[in-house]
C-alpha positions in Angstrom: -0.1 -0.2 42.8 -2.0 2.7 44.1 -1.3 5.8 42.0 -4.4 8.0 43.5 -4.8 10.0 46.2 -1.3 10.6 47.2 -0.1 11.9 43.8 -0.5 16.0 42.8 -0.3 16.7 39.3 1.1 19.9 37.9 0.8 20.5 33.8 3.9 22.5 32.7 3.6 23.4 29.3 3.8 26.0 26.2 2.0 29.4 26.9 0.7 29.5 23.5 -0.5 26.1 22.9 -3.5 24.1 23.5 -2.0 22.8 26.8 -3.4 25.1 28.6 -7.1 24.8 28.0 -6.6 20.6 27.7 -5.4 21.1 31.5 -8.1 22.8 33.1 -10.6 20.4 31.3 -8.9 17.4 33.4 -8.9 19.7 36.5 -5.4 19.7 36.3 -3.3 23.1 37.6 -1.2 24.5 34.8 2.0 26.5 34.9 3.5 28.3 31.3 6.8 28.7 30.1 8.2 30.7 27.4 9.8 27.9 24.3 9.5 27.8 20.5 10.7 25.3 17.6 13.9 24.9 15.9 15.3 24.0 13.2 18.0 22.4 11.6 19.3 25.6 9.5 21.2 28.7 11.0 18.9 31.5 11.8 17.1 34.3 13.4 14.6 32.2 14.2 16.8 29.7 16.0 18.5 32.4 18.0 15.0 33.8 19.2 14.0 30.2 20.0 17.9 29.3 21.9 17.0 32.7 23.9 13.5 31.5 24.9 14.7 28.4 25.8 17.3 29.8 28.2 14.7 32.5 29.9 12.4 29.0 30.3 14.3 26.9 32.3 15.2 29.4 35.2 11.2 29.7 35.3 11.1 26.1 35.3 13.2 26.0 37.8 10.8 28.3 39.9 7.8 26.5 39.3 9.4 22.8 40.1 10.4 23.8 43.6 7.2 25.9 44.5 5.3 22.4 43.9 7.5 20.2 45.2 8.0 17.8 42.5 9.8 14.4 42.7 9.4 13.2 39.7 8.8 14.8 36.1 7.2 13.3 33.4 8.0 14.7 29.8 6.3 14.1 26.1 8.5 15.6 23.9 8.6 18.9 22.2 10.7 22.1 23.2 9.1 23.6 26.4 9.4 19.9 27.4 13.4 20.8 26.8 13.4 23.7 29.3 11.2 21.7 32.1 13.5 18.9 32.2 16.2 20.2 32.0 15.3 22.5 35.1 14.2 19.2 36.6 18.2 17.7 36.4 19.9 21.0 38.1 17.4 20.3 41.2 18.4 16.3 41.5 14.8 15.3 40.7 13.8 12.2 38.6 13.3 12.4 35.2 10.8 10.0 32.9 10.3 10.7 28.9 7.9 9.5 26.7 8.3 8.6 23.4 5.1 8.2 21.3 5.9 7.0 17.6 7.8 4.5 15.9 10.9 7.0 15.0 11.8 8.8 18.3 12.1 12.8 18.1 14.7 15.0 18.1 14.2 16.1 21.6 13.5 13.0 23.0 16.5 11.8 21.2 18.3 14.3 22.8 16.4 14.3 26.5 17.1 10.5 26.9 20.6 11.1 27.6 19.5 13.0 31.5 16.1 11.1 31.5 16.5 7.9 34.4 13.6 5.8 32.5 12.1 6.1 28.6 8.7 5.0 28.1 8.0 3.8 24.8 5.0 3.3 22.6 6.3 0.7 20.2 8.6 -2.3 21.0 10.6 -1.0 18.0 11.7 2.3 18.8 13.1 0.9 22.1 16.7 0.2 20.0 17.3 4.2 19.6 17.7 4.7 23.7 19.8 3.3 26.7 18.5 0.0 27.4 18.6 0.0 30.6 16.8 3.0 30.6 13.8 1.7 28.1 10.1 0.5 29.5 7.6 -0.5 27.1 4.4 1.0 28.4 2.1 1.4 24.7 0.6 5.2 24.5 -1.7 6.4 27.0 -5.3 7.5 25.6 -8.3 8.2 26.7 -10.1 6.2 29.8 -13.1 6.4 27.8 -12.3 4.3 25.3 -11.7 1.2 27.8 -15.7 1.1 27.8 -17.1 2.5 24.6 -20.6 1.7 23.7 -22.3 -0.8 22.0 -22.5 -0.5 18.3 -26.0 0.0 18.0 -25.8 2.1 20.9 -23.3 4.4 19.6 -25.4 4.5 16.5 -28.3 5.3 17.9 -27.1 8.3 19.9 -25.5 9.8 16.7 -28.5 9.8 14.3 -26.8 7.2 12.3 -28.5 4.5 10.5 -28.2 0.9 12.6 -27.9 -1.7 9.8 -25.9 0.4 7.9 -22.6 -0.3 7.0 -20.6 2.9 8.4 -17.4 4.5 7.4 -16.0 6.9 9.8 -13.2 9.6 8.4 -10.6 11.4 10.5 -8.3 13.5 9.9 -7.3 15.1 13.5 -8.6 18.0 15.7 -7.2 20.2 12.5 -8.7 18.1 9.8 -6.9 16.6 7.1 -7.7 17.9 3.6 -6.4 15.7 1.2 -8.3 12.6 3.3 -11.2 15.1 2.5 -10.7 14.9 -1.0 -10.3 11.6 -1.3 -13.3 10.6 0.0 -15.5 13.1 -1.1 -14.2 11.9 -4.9 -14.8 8.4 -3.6 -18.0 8.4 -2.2 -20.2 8.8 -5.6 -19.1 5.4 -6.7 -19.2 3.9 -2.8 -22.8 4.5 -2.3 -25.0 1.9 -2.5 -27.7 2.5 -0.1 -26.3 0.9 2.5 -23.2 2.5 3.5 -23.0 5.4 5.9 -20.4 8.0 5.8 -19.1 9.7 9.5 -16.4 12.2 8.1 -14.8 14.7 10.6 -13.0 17.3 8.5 -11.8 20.0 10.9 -13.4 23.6 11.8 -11.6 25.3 8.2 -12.3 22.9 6.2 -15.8 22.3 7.0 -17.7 25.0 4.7 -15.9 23.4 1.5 -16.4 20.1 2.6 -20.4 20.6 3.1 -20.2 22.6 0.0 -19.1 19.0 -2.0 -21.3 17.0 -0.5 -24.3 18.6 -0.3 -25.5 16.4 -3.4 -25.0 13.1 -1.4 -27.6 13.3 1.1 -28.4 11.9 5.0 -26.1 8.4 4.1 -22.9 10.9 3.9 -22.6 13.2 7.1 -20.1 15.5 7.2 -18.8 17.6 11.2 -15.9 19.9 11.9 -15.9 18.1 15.1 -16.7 14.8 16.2 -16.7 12.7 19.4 -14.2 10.6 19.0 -14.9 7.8 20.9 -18.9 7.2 19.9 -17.6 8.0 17.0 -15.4 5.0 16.7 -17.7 2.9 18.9 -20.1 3.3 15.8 -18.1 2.4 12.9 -17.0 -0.8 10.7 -14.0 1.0 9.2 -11.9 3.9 9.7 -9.8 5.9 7.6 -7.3 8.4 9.2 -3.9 9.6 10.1 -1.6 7.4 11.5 -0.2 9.5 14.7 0.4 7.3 17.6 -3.0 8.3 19.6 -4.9 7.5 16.3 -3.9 4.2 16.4 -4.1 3.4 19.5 -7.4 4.9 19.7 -8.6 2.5 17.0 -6.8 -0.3 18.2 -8.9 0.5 21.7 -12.1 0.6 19.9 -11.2 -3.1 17.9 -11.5 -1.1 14.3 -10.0 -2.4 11.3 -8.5 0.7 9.1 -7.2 2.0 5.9 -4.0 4.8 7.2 -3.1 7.2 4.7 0.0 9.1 6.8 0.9 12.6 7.0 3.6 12.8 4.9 5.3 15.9 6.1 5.8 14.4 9.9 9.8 14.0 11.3 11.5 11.2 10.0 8.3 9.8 8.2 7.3 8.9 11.4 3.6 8.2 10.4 4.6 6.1 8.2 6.6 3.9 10.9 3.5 3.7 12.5 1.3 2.5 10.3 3.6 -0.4 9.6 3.4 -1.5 12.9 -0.4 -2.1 12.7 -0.2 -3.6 9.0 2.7 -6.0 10.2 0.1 -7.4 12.6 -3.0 -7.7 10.2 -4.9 -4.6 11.7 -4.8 -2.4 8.8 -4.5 -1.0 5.3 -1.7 1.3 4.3 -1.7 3.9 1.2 1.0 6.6 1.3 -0.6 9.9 0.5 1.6 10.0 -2.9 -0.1 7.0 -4.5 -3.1 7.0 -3.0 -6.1 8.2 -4.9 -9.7 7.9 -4.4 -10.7 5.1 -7.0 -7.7 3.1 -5.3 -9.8 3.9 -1.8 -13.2 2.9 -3.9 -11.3 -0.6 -4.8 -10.2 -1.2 -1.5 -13.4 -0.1 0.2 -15.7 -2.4 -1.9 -13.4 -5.4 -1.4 -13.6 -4.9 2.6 -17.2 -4.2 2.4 -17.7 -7.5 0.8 -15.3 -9.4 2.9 -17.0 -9.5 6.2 -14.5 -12.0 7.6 -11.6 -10.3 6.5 -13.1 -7.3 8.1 -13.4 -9.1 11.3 -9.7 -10.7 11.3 -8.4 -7.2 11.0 -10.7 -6.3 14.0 -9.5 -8.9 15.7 -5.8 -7.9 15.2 -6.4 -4.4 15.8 -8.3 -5.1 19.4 -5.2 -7.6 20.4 -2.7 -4.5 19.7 -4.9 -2.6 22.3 -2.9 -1.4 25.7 -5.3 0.3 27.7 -3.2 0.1 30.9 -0.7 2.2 29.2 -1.1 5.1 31.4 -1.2 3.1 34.4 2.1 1.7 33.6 3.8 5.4 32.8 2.6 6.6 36.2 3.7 3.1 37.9 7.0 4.1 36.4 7.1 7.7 37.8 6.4 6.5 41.2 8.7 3.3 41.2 11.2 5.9 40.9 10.2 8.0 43.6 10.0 5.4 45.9 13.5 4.0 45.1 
């Protein structure tokens, strides 16, 4: 189906989040509305957020009908709320996506007036309308559909090509305690021929350089990396276990050691790591028991079990959906056309 040059695109989104600013780097027009979180207890917070959200779907309203839209795609999260909701008082069709294993609140709630729910993991399909549910996988990056060699990769990042490399991740933020228990790790994980990649986020960085600074060229530590040559580069990854993690390394065929947030809704990371270790992809350590001579263990026995390493590879690369994208947009415009 061709999905190009007859589609516009509008970004709707939070006027205080990073939506803005991800927009105009895909060329993408963007339009704000006013929303903020809730939460489950009575307050004034949750009376200014209720207000917000009232005041945003009249200006959703506005902004639906002076592009024309048919169709409206949402990802969760409260100004999601507003824009949909617009989108149901003016008749137009409604598609939601749901990332992670455990469904959010608002999706939860946005299903009911959605027509179709696109879904990351077969599993989470059983909390929506059936009839409703299409599993499409979660939409990443085009880029990682033809990542670099390894060598390649290795090559371009100053990185050591017959080394055996570690890459760390902890999210656009960073992750501190993935910091920590690495940096603890990695005096008894040296052996001369293992590389360390570790992105530890912008205010993290100076500490994290700080610890290290004993552990020379073999142990690399960035507030930012790219994320994609990144991954192209590495044997092993140890990160997060948000859906676009995942599905980023399942794209770039890595086997992986997930250590959860453990704060997310409904442990919802957690769900998500299970999904790859129920397939053979990966290695899961909740936050609470994991420590960094468990990470040294684990490390050294994957270091020294090549064709282990490469099963788990192999499992990841087969979870892989690059199309995903393809199929939520095929989705939009199926209904559009009906």
């Amino acid at each position: 189906m061709d999905i190009g040059p007859d589609v516009e695109l509008l970004f709707v989104g939070s006027s205080h989040g990073p939506e803005r600013a991800l927009a105009a780097d895909a060329g993408i027009p963007f339009k704000a509305v006013p929303s903020s979180s809730l939460t489950r207890a009575l307050s004034v917070r949750n009376a200014v957020s209720l207000a917000r959200l009232a005041a945003g779907v009249p200006r959703a309203r506005r902004i639906l009908k002076s592009f024309g839209a048919r169709v409206v795609i949402g990802t969760g999260g409260y100004t999601t709320a507003a824009v949909l909701l617009a989108a149901r008082t003016l008749g137009m069709k409604i598609v939601i996506h749901e990332q992670n294993a455990v469904p959010g609140r608002t999706n939860l709630w946005l299903a009911r007036i959605a027509d179709r729910v696109c879904v990351t993991f077969e599993s989470s399909a059983s909390y929506f309308d059936s009839r409703k549910v299409v599993v499409t996988g979660m939409p990443i990056r085009e880029v990682f559909s033809r990542l670099p060699a390894k060598a390649e990769a290795r090559r371009a990042l100053g990185l050591r090509e017959d080394a055996f490399t570690i890459l760390i991740i902890g999210g656009s933020q960073g992750a501190r305690r993935l910091n920590e228990l690495m940096l603890g790790a990695w005096p008894l994980l040296d052996d001369g021929a293992t590389q360390v990649l570790h992105q530890v986020g912008e205010r993290n960085v100076e500490e994290a350089r700080a610890a290290a600074e004993e552990f020379g060229k073999s142990y690399r530590v960035e507030a930012y990396l790219d994320t994609p040559a990144a991954m192209a580069a590495a044997d092993l990854v140890i990160c997060r276990s948000g859906a676009s993690t995942i599905y980023e390394v399942a794209a770039a065929g890595l086997p992986s050691i997930l250590i959860p947030y453990p704060f997310a809704y409904a442990d919802h990371q957690k769900r998500n790591a299970e999904y790859l270790v129920e397939h053979g992809a990966a290695i899961l350590c909740e936050e609470g028991m994991c420590s960094s001579r468990w990470l040294v263990d684990i490390v050294r026995e994957l270091r020294e079990a090549p064709e282990r390493l490469a099963a788990m590879a192999s499992a990841s690369a087969a979870l892989a959906r690059p199309d995903a994208a393809r199929k939520v947009a095929e989705v939009a415009v199926d209904l559009c056309a009906n």
